[in-house]
N, CA, C and O atoms as a GROMACS GRO file, in nm:
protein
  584
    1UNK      N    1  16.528  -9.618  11.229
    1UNK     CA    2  16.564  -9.753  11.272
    1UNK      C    3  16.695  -9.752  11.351
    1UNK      O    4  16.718  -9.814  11.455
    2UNK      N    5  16.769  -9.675  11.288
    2UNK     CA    6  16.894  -9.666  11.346
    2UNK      C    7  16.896  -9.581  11.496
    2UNK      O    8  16.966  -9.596  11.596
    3UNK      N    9  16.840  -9.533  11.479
    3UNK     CA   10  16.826  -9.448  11.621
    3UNK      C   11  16.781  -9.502  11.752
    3UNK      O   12  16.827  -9.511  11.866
    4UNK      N   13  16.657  -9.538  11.680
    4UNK     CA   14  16.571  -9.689  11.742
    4UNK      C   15  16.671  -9.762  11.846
    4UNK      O   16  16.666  -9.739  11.966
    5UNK      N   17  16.764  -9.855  11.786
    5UNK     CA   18  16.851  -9.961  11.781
    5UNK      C   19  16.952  -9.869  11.898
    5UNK      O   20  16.966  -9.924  12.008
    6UNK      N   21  16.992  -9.790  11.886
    6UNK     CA   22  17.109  -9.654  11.990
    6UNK      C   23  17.020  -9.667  12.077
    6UNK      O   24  17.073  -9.736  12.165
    7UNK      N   25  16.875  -9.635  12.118
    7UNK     CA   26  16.837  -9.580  12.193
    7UNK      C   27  16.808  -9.732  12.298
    7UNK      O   28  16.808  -9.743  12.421
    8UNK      N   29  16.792  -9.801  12.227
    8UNK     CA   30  16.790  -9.877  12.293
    8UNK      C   31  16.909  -9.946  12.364
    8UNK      O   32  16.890 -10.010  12.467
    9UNK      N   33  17.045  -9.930  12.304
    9UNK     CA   34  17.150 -10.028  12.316
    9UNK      C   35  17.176  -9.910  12.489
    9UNK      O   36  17.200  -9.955  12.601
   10UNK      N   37  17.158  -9.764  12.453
   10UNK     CA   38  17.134  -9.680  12.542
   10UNK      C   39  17.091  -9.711  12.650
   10UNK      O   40  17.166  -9.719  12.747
   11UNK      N   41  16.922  -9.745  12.661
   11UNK     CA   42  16.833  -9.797  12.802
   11UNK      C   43  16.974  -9.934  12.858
   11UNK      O   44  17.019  -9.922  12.972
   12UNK      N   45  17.016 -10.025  12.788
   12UNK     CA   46  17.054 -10.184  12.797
   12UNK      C   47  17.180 -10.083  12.917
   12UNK      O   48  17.172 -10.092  13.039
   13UNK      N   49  17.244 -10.031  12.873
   13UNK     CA   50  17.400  -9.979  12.971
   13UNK      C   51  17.342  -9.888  13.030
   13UNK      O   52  17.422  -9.794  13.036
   14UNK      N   53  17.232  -9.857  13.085
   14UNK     CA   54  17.171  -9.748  13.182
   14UNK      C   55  17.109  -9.920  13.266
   14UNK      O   56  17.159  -9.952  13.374
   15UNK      N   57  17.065  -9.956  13.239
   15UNK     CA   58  17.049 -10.071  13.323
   15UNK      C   59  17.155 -10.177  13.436
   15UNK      O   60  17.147 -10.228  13.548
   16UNK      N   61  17.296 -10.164  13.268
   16UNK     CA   62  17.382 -10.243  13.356
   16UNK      C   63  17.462 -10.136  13.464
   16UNK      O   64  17.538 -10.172  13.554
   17UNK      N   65  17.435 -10.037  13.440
   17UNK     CA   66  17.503  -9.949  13.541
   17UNK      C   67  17.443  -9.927  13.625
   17UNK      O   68  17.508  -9.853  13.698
   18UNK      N   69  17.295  -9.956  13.689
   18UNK     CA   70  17.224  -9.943  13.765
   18UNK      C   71  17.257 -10.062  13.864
   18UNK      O   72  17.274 -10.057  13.986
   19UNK      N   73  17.260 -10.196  13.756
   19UNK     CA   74  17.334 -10.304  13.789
   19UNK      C   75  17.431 -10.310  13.910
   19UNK      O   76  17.407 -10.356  14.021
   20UNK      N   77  17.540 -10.256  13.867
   20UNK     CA   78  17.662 -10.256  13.868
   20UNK      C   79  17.686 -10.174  14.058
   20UNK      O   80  17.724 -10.186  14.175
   21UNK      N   81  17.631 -10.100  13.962
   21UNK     CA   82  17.619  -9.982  14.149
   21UNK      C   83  17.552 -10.041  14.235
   21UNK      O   84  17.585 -10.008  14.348
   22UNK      N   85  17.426 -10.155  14.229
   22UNK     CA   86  17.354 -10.201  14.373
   22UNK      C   87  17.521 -10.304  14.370
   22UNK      O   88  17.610 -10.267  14.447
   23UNK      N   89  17.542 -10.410  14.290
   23UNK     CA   90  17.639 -10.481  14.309
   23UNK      C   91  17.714 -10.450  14.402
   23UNK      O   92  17.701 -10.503  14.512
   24UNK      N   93  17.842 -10.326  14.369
   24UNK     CA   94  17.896 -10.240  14.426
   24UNK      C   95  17.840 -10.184  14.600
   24UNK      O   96  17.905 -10.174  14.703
   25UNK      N   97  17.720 -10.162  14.577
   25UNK     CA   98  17.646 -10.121  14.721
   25UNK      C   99  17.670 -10.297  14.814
   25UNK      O  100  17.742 -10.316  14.912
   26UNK      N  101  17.600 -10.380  14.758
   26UNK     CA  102  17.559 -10.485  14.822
   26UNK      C  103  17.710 -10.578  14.876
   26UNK      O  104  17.728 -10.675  14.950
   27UNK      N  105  17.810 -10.479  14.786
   27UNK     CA  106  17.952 -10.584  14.822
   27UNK      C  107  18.008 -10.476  14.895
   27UNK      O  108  18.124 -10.508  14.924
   28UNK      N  109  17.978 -10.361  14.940
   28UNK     CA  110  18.032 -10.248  15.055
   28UNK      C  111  17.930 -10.306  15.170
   28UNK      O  112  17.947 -10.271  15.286
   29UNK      N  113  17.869 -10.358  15.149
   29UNK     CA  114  17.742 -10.385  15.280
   29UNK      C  115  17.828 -10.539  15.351
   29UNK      O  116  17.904 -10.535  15.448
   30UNK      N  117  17.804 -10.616  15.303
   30UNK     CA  118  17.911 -10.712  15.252
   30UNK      C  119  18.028 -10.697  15.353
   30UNK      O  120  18.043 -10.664  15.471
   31UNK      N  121  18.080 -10.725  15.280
   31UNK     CA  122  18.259 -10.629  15.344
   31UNK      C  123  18.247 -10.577  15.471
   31UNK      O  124  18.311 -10.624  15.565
   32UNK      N  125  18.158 -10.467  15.486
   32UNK     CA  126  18.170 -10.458  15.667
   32UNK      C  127  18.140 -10.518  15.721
   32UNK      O  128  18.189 -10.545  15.831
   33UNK      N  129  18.000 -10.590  15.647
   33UNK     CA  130  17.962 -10.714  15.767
   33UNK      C  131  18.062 -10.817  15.833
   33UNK      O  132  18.068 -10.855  15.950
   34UNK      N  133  18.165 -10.864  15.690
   34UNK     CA  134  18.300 -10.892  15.707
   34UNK      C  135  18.379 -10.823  15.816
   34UNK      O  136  18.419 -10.886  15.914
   35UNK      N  137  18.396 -10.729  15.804
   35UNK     CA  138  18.534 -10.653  15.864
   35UNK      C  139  18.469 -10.707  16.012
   35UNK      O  140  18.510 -10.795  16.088
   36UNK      N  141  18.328 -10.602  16.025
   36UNK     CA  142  18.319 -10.674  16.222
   36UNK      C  143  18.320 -10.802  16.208
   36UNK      O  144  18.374 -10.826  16.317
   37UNK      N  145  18.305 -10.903  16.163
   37UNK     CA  146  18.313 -11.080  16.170
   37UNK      C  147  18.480 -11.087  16.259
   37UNK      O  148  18.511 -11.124  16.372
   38UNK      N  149  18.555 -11.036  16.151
   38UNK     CA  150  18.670 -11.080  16.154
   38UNK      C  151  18.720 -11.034  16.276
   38UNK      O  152  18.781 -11.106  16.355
   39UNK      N  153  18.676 -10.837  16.306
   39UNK     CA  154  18.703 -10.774  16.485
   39UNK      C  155  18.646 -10.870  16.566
   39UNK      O  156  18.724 -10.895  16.657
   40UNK      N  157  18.497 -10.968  16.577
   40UNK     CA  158  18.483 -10.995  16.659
   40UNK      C  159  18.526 -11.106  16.685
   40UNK      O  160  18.515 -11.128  16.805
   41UNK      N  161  18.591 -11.225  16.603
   41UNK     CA  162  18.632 -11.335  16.631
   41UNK      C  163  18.809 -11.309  16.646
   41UNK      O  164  18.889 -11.402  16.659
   42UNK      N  165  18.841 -11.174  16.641
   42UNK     CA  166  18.998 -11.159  16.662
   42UNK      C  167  18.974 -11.112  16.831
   42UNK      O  168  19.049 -11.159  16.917
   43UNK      N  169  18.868 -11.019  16.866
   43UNK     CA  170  18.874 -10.988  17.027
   43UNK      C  171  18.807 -11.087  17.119
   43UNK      O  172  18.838 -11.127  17.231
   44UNK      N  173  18.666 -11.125  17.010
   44UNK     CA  174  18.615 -11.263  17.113
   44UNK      C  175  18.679 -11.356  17.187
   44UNK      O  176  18.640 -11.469  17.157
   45UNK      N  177  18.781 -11.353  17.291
   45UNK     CA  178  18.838 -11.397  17.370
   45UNK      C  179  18.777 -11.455  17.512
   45UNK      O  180  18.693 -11.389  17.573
   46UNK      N  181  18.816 -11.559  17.553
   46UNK     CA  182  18.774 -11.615  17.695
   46UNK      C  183  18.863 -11.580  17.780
   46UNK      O  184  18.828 -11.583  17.898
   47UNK      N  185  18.990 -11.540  17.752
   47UNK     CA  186  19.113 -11.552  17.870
   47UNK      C  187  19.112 -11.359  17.827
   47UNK      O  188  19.110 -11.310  17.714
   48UNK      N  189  19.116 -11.286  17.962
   48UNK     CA  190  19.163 -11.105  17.955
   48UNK      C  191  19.289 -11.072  17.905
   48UNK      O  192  19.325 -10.962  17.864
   49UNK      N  193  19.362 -11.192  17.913
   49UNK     CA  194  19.509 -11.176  17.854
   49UNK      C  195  19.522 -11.196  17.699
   49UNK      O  196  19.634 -11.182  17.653
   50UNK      N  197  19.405 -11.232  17.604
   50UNK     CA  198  19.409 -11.262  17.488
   50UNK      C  199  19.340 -11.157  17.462
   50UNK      O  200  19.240 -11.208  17.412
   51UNK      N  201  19.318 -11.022  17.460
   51UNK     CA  202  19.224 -10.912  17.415
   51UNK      C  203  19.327 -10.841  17.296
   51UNK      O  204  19.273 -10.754  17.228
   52UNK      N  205  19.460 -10.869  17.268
   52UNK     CA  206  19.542 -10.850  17.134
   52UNK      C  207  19.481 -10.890  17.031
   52UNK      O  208  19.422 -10.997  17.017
   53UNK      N  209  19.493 -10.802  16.954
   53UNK     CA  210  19.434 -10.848  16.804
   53UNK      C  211  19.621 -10.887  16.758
   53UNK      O  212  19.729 -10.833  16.781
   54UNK      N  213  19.580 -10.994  16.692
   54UNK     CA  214  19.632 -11.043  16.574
   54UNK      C  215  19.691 -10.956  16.472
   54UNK      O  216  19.611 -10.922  16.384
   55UNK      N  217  19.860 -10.895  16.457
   55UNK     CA  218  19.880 -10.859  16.354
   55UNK      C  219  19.850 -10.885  16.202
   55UNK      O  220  19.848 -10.800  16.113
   56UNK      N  221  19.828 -11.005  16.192
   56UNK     CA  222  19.741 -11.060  16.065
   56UNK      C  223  19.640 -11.013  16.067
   56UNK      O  224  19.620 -10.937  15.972
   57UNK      N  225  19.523 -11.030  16.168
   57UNK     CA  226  19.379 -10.980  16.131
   57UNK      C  227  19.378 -10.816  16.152
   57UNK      O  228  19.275 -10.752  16.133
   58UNK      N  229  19.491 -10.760  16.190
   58UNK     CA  230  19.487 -10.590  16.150
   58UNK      C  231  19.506 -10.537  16.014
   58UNK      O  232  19.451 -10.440  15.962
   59UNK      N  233  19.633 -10.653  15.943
   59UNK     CA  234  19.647 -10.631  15.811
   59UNK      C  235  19.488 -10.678  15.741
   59UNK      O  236  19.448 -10.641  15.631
   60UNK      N  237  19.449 -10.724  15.790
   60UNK     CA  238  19.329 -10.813  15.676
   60UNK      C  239  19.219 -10.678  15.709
   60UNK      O  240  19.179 -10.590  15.633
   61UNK      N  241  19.191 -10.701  15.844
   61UNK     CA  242  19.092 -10.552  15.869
   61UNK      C  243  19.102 -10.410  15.773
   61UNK      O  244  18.997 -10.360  15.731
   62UNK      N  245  19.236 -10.347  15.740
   62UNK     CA  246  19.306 -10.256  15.713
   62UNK      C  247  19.251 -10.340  15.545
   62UNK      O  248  19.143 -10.309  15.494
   63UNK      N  249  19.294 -10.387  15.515
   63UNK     CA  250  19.266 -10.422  15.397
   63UNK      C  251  19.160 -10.446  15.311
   63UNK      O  252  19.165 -10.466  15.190
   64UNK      N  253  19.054 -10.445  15.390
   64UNK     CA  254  18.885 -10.491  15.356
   64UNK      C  255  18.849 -10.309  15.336
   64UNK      O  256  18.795 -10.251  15.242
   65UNK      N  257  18.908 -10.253  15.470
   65UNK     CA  258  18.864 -10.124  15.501
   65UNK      C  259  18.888 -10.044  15.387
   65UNK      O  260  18.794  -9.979  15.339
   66UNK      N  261  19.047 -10.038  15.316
   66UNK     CA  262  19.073  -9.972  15.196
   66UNK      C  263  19.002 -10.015  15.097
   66UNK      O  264  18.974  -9.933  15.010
   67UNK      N  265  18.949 -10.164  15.082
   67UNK     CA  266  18.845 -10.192  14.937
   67UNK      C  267  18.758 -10.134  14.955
   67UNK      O  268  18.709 -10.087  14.853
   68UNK      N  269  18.679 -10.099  15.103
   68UNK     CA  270  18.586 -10.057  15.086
   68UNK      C  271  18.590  -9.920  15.050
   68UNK      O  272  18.502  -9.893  14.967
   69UNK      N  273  18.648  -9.842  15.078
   69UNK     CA  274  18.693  -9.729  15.019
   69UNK      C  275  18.717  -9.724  14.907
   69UNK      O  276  18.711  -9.606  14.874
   70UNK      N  277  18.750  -9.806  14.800
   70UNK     CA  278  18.751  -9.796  14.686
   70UNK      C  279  18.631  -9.815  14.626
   70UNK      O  280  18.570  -9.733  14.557
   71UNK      N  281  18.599  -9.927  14.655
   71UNK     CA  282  18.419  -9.954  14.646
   71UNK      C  283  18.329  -9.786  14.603
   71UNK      O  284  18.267  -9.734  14.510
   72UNK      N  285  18.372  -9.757  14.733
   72UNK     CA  286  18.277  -9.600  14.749
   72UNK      C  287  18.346  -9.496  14.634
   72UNK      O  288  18.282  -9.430  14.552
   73UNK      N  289  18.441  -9.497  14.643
   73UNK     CA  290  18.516  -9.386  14.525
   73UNK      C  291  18.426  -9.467  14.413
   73UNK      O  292  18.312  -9.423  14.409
   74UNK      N  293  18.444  -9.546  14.347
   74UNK     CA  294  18.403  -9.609  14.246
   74UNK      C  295  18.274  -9.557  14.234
   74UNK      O  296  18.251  -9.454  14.170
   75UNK      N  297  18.178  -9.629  14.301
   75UNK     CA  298  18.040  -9.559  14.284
   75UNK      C  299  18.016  -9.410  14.281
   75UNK      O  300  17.930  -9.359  14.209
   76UNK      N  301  18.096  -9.339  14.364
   76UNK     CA  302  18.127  -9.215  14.342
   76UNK      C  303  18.143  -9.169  14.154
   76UNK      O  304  18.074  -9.093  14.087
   77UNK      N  305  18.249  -9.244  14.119
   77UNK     CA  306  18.254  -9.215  13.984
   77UNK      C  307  18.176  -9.232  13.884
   77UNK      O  308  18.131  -9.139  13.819
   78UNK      N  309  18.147  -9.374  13.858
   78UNK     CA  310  18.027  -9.399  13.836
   78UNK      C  311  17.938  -9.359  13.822
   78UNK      O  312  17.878  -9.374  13.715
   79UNK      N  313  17.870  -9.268  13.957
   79UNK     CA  314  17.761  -9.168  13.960
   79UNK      C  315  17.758  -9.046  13.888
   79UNK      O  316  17.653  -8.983  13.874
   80UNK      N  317  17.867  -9.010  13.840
   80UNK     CA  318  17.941  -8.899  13.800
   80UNK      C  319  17.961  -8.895  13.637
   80UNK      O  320  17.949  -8.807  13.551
   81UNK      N  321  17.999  -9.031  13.636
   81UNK     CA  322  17.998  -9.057  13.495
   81UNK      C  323  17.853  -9.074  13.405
   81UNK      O  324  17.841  -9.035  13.289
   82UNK      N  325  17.764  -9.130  13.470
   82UNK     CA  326  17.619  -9.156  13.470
   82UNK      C  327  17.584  -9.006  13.434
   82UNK      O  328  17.539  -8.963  13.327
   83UNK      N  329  17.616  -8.932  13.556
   83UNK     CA  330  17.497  -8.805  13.506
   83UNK      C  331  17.538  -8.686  13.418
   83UNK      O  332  17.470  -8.593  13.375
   84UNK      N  333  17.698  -8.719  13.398
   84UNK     CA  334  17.755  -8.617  13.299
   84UNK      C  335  17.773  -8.650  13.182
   84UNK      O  336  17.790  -8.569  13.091
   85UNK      N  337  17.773  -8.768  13.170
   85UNK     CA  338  17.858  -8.788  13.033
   85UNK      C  339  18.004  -8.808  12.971
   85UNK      O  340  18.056  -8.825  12.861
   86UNK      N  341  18.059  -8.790  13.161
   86UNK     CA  342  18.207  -8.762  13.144
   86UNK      C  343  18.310  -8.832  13.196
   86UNK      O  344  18.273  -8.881  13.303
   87UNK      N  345  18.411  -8.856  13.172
   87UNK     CA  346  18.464  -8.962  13.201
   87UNK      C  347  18.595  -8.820  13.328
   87UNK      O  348  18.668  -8.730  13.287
   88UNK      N  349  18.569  -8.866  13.477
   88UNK     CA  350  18.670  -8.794  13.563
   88UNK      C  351  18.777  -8.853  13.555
   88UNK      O  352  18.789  -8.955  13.623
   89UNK      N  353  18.880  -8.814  13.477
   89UNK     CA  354  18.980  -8.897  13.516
   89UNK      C  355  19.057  -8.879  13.610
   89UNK      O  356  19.119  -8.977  13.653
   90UNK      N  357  19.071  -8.777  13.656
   90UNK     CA  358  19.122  -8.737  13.832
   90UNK      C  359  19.050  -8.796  13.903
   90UNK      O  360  19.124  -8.880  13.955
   91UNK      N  361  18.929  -8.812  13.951
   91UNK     CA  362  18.862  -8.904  14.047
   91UNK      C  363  18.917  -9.085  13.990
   91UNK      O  364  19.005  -9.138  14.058
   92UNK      N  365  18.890  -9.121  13.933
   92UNK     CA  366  18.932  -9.236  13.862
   92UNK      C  367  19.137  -9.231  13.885
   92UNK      O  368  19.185  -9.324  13.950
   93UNK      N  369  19.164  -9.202  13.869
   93UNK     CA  370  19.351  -9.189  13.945
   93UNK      C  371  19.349  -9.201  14.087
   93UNK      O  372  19.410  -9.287  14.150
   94UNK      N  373  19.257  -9.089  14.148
   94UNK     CA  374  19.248  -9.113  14.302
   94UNK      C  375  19.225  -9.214  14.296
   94UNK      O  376  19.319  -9.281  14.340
   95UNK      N  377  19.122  -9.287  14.254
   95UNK     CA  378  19.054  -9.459  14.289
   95UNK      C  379  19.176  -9.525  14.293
   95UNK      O  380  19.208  -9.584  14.396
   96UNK      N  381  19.265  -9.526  14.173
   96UNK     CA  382  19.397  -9.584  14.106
   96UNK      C  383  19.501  -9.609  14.226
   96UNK      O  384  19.559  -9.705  14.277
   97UNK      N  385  19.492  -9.453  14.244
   97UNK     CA  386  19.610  -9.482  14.434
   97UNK      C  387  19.547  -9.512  14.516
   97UNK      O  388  19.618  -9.558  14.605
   98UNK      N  389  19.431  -9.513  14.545
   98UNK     CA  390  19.391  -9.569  14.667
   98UNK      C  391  19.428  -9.690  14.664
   98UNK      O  392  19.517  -9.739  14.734
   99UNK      N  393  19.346  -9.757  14.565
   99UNK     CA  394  19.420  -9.932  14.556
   99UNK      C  395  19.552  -9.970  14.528
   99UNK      O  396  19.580 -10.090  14.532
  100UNK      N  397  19.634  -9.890  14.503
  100UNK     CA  398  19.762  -9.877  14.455
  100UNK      C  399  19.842  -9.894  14.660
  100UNK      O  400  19.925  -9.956  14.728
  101UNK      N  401  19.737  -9.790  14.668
  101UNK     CA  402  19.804  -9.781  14.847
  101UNK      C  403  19.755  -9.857  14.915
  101UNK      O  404  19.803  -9.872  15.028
  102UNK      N  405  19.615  -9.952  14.866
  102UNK     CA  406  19.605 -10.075  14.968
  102UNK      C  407  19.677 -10.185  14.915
  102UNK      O  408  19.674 -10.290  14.979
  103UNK      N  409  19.741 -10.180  14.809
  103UNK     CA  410  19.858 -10.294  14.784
  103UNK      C  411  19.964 -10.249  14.845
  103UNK      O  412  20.041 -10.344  14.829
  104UNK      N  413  20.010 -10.188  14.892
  104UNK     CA  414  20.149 -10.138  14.884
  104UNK      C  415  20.138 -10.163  15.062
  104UNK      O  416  20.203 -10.242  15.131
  105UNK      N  417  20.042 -10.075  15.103
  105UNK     CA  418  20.036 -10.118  15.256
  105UNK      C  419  20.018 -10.274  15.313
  105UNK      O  420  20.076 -10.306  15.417
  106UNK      N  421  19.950 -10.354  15.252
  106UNK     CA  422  19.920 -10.470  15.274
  106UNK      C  423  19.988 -10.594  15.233
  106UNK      O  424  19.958 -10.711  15.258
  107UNK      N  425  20.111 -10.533  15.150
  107UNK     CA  426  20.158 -10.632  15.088
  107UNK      C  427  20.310 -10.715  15.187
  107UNK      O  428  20.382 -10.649  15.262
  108UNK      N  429  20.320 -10.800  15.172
  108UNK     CA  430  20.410 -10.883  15.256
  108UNK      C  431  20.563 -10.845  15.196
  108UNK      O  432  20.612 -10.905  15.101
  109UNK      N  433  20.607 -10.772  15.245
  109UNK     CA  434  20.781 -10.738  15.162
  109UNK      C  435  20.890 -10.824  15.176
  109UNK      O  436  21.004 -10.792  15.145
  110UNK      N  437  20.848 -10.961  15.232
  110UNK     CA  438  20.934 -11.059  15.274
  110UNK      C  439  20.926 -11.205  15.149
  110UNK      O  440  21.008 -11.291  15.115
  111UNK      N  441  20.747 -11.167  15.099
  111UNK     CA  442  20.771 -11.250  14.989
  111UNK      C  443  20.747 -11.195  14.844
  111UNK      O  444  20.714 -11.277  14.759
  112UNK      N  445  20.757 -11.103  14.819
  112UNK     CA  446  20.754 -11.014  14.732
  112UNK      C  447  20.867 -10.995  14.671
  112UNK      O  448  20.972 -10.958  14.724
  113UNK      N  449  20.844 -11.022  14.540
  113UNK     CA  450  21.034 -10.981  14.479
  113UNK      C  451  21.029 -10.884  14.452
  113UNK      O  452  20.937 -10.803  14.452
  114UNK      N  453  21.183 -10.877  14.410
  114UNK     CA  454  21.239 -10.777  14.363
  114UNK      C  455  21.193 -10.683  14.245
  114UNK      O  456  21.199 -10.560  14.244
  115UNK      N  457  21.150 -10.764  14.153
  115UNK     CA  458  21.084 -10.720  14.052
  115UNK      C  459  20.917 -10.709  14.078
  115UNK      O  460  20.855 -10.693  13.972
  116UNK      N  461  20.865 -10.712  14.153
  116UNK     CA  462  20.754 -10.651  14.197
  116UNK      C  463  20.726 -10.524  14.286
  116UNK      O  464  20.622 -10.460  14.303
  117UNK      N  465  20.874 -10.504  14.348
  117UNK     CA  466  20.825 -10.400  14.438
  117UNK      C  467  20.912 -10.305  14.344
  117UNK      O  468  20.912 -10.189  14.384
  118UNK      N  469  21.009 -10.333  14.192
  118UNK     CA  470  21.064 -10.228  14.119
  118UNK      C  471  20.923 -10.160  14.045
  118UNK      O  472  20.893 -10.042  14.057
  119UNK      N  473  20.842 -10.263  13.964
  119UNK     CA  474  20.676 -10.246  13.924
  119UNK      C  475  20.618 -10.180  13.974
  119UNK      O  476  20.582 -10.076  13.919
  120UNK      N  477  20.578 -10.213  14.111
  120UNK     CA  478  20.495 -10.067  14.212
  120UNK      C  479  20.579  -9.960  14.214
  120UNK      O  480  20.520  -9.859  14.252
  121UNK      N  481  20.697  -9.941  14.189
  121UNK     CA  482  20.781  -9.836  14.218
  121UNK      C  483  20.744  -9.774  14.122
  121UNK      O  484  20.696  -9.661  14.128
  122UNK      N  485  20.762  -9.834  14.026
  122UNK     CA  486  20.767  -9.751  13.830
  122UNK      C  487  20.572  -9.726  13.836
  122UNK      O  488  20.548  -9.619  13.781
  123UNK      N  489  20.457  -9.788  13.881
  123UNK     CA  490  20.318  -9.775  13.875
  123UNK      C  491  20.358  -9.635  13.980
  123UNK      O  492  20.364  -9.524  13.925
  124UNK      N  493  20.373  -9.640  14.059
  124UNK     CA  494  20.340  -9.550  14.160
  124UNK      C  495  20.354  -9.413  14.120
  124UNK      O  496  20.266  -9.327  14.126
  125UNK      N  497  20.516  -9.395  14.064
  125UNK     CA  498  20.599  -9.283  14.004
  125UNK      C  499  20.508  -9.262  13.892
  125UNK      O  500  20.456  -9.151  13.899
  126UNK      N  501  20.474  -9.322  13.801
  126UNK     CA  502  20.405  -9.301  13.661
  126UNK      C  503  20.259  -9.216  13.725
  126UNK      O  504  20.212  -9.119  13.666
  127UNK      N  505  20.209  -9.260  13.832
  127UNK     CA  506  20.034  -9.260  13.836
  127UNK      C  507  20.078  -9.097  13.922
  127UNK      O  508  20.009  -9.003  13.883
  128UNK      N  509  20.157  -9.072  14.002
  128UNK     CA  510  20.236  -8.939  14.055
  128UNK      C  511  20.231  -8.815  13.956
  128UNK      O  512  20.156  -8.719  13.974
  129UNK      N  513  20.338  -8.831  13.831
  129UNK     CA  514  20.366  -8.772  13.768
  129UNK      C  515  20.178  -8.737  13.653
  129UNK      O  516  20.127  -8.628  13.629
  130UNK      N  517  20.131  -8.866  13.613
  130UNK     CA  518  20.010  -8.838  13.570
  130UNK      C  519  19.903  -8.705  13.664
  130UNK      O  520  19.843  -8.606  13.620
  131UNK      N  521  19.911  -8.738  13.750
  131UNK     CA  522  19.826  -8.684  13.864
  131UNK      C  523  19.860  -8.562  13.885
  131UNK      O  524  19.781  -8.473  13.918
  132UNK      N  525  20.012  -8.548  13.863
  132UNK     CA  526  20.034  -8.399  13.892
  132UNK      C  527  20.008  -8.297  13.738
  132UNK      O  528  19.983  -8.176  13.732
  133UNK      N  529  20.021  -8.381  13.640
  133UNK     CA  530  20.002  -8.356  13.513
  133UNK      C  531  19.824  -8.294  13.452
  133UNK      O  532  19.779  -8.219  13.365
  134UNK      N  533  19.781  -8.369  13.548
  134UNK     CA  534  19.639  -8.316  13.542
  134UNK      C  535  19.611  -8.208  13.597
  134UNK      O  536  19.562  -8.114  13.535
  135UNK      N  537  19.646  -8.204  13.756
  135UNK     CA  538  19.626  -8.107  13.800
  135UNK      C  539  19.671  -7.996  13.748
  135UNK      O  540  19.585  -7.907  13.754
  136UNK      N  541  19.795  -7.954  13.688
  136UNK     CA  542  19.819  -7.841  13.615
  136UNK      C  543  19.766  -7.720  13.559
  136UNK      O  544  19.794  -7.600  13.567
  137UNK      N  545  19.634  -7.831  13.468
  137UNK     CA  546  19.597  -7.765  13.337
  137UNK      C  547  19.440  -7.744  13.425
  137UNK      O  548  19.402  -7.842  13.489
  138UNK      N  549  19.388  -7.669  13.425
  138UNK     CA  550  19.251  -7.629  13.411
  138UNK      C  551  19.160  -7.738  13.351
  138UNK      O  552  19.217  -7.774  13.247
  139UNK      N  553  19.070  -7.791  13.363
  139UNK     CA  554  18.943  -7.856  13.328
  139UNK      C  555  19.023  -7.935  13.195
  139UNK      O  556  18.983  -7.941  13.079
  140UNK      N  557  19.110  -7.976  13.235
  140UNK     CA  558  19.149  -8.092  13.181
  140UNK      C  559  19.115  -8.226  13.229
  140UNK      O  560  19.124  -8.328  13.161
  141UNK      N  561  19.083  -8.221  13.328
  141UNK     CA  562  19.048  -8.369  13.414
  141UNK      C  563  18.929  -8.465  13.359
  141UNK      O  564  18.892  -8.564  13.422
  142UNK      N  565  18.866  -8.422  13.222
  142UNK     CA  566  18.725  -8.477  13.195
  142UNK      C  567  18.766  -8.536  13.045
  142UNK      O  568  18.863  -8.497  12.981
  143UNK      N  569  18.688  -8.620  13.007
  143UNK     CA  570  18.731  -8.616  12.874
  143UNK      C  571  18.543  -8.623  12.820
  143UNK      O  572  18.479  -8.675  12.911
  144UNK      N  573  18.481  -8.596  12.738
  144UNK     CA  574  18.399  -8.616  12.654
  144UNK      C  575  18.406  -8.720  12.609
  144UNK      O  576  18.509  -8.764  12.558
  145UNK      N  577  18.289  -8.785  12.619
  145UNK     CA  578  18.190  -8.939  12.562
  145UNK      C  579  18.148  -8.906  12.449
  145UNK      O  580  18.079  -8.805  12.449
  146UNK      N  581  18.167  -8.957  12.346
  146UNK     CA  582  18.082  -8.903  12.222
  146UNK      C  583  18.064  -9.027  12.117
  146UNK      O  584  18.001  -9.011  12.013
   0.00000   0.00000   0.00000
């Protein structure tokens, strides 16, 4: 009975992770469709002298572009985690700075305090030192699901 009940609770999170990844797919599909929207209504110009993009819509472009990149790492992991059993936590850190570095690049330093850009300082340094901490050790990067 009991097994029964596992095996099933089993199929239920093989589902939502199947879930999860078209989600993931359908919001990377998404998103670019976005990103050109936004190139073409920043170059769609009538006058040859307006063919400048918009420092705003470079930050926003730049910024869709890195989610989507995270997007993909993610499913990356995901996929990884799915067929091993294992939780990467080095791939999963990379994910960590990537988004770590599309905040940091995208973020406005004019309205941003003080105590937010000390926070990314102390996240950044911490997720650094983790990262190098992994790398160190040999096949430490995984942990077992059990």
């Amino acid at each position: 009975m009991e097994t029964k009940l596992i095996n099933e609770m089993k199929w239920i999170t093989k589902v939502i992770i199947y879930l999860l990844l078209m989600l993931i797919v359908i919001c990377m599909i998404l998103g670019t469709g976005h990103i050109f929207i936004i190139l073409y209504q920043s170059v769609g110009f009538k006058d040859p002298n307006q063919a400048i993009i918009d420092i705003n819509n470079i930050y926003s472009i730049f910024s869709f572009i890195l989610i989507i990149l995270i997007g993909y790492e993610l499913f990356n992991a995901i996929l990884h985690i799915k067929g091993t059993e294992k939780i990467p936590v080095k791939e999963i850190m990379q994910i960590a700075m990537i988004a770590l570095g599309n905040k940091i690049i995208t973020l406005d330093t004019k309205a941003a305090g003080m105590y937010m850009m000390i926070g990314l300082g102390v996240i950044v340094f911490s997720l650094g030192i983790s990262y190098f901490f992994f790398n160190c050790k040999p096949k430490s990067d995984e942990i077992t699901l059990t």
